[in-house]
GUMAR-332622 format. One line per field, with one value per residue (C-alpha): residue number from 1; x, y, z. Coordinates in nm, 4 decimals, padded with zeros to 6 digits. Layout:
N
kolnu c(NUM, ...) $
xx c(X, ...) $
yy c(Y, ...) $
zz c(Z, ...) $
This chain:
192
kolnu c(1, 2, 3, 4, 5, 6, 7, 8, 9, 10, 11, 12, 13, 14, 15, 16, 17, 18, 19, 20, 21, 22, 23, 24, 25, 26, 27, 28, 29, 30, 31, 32, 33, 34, 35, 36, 37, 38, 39, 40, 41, 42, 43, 44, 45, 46, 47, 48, 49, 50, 51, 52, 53, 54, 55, 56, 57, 58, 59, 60, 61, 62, 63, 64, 65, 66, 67, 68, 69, 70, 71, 72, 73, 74, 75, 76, 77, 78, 79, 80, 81, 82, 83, 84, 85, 86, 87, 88, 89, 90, 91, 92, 93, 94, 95, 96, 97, 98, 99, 100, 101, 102, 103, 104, 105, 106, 107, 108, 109, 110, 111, 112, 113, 114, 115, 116, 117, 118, 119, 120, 121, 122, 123, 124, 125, 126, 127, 128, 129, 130, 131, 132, 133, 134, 135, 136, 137, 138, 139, 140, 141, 142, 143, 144, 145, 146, 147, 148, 149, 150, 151, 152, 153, 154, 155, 156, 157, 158, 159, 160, 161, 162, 163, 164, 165, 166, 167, 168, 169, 170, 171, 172, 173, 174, 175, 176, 177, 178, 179, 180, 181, 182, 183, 184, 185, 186, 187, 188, 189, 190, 191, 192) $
xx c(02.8077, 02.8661, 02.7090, 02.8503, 02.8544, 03.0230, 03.3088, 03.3315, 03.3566, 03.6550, 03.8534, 03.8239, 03.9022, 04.0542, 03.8725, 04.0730, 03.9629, 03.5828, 03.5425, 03.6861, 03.4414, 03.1843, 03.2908, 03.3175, 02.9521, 02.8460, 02.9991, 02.8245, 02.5020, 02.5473, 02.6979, 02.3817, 02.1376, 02.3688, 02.3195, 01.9351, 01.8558, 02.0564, 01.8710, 01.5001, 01.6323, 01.7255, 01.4019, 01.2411, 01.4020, 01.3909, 00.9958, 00.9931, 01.1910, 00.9050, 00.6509, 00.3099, 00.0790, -00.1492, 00.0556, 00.0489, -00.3323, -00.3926, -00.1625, -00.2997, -00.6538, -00.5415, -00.4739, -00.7977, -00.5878, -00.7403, -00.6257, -00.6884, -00.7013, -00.6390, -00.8201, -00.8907, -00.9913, -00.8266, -01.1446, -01.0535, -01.1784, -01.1620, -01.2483, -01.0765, -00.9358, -01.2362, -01.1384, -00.8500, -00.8912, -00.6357, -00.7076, -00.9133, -00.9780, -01.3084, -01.2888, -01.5919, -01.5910, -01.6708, -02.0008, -02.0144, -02.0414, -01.8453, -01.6487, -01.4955, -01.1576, -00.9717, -00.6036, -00.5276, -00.7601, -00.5496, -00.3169, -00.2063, -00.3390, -00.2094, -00.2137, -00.3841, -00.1543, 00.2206, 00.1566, 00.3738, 00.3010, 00.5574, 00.3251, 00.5174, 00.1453, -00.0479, -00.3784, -00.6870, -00.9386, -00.8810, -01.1971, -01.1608, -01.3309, -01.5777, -01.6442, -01.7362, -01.9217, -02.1282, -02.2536, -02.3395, -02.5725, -02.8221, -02.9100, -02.9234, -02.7712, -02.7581, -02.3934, -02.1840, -01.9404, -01.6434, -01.3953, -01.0289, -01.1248, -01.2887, -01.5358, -01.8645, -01.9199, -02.2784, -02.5107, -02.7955, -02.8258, -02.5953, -02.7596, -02.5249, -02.2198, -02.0725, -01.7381, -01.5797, -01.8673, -02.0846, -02.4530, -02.6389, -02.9384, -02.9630, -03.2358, -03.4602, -03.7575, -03.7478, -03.4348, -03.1986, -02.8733, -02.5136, -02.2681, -01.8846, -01.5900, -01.5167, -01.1315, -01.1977, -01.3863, -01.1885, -01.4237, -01.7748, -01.9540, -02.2590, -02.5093, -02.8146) $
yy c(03.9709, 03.6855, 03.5344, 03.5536, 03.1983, 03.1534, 03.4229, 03.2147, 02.9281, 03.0851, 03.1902, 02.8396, 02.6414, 02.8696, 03.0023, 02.7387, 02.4402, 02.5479, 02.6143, 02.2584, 02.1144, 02.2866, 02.1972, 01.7963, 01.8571, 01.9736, 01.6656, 01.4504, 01.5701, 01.5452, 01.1942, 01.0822, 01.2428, 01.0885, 00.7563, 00.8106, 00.8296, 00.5519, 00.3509, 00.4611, 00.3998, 00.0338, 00.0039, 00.1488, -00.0739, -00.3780, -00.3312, -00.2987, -00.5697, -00.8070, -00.6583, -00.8566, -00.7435, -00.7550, -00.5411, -00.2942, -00.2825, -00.2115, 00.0422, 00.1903, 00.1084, 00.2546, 00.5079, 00.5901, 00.6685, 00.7190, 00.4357, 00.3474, -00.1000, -00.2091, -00.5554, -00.8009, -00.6691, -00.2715, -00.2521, -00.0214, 00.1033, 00.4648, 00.4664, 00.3278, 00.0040, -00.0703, -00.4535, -00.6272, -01.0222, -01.3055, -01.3535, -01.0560, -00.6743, -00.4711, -00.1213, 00.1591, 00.3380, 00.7565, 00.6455, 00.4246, 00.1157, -00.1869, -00.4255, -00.7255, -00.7751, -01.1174, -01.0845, -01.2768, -01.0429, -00.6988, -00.6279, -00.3146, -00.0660, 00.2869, 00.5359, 00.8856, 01.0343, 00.9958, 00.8001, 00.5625, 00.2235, -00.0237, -00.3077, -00.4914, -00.5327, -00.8697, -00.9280, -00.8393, -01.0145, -01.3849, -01.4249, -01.5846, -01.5040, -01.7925, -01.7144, -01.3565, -01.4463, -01.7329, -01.4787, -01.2279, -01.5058, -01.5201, -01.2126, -01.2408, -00.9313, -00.7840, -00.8648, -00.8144, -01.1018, -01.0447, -01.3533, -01.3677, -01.3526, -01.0029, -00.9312, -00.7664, -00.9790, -01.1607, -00.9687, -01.1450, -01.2372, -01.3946, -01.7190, -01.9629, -02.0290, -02.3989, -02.5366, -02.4207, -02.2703, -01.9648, -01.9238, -01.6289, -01.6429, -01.3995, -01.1563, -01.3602, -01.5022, -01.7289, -01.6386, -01.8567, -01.9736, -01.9097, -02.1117, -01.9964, -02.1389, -01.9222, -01.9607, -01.7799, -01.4427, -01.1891, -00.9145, -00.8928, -00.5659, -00.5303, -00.3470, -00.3318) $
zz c(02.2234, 02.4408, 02.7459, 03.0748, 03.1046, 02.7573, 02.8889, 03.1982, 03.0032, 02.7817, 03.1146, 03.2239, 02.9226, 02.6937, 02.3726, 02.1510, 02.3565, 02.3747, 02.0033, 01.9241, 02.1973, 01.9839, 01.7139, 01.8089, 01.9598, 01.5981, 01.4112, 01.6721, 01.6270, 01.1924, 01.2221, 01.4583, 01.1986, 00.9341, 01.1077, 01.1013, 00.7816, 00.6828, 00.9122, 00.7816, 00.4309, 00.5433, 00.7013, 00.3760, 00.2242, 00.3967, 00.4162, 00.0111, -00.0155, 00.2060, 00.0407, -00.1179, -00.3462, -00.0949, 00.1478, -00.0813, -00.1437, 00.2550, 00.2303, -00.0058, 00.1336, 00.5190, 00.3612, 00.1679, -00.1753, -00.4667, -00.7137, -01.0887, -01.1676, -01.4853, -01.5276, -01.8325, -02.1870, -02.0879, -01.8425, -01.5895, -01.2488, -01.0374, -00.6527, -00.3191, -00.1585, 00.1002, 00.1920, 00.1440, 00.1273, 00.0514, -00.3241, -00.3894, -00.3334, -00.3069, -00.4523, -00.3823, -00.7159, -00.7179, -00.7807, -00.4830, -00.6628, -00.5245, -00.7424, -00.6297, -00.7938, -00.8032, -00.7820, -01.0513, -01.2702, -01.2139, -01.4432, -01.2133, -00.9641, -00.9859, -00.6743, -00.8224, -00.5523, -00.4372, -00.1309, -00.0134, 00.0112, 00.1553, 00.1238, 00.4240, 00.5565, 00.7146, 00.6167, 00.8781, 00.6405, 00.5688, 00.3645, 00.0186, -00.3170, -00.3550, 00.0651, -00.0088, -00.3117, -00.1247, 00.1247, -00.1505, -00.2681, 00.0181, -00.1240, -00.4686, -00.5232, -00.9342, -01.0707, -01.3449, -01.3887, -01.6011, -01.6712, -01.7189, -02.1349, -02.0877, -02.2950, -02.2164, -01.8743, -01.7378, -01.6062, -01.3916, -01.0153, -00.8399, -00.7405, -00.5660, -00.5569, -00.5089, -00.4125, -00.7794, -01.0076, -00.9639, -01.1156, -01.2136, -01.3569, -01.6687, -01.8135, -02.1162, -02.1729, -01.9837, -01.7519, -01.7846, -01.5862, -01.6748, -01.4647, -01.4578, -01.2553, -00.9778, -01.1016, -01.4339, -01.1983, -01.2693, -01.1570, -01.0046, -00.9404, -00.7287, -00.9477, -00.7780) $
């Protein structure tokens, strides 16, 4: 049944007139959301086409999704992006461990879920590894270091860092110290 203002509307204009005015109205409306999603997948794409590794990781990290990182020797690590630097990552495993991860050491990082990640992002955190690892020393935190050759890693505490080499002092009678050049880190992991 139609309206009263819709019969007014037919004496007025004429049936044939109104239903092409709809008509035009309902091709307007498809063409604008036509034009809409062309222009989000331009943006999509234009922001996946500036994308940096980086970027991606504080996506992924803003978003708190759960990601997989393949590193050196098929070592590989469960948990979340918690800080995004500009040469390295720190990841909070499950088990709430935290594991400092050079760029140049990950192989990949896999999102557990299907979350997009554009990675058109700027970095908050300017910090660099050997910065971050230089205030971990005034602690003397437990470490693992693992190096760009894999293997099993050093395990000691971190005891200083310099301008290009790292020492931790390892377990033994007596302890003694290992020094490795903060450009061969591919991984460190806080473990105590």
């Amino acid at each position: 049944m139609d309206s009263p203002r819709r019969a007014r509307a037919d004496g007025l204009l004429g049936a044939d007139l109104l239903a092409r005015l709809d008509r035009w109205v309902a091709e307007l409306r498809a063409d604008d959301a036509a034009a809409r999603r062309a222009r989000e997948r331009w943006l999509l794409t234009q922001a996946e086409e500036s994308s940096t590794f980086a970027g991606v990781l504080v996506d992924l990290a803003e978003h708190g999704t759960p990601v997989v990182v393949d590193g050196p020797g098929g070592r590989r690590h469960r948990g979340t992006i918690a800080a995004v630097a500009r040469d390295f990552c720190a990841l909070r495993t499950a088990a709430g461990r935290e594991v400092l991860l050079a760029y140049a050491g990950i192989a990949a990082v896999r999102a557990r879920s299907g979350t997009a990640a554009t990675g058109d992002r700027a970095l908050a955190l300017t910090a660099t590894l050997d910065e971050a690892l230089a205030t971990l020393a005034e602690e003397r935190p437990r470490v693992l270091v693992v190096t760009h050759a894999g293997g099993e890693g050093i395990a000691g505490e971190l005891r200083t860092v310099g301008r290009d080499v790292v020492t931790v002092r390892v377990d033994g009678r007596p302890p003694a110290p290992v020094f490795v050049a903060i450009a061969a880190i591919a991984e460190i992991s806080l473990v105590g």
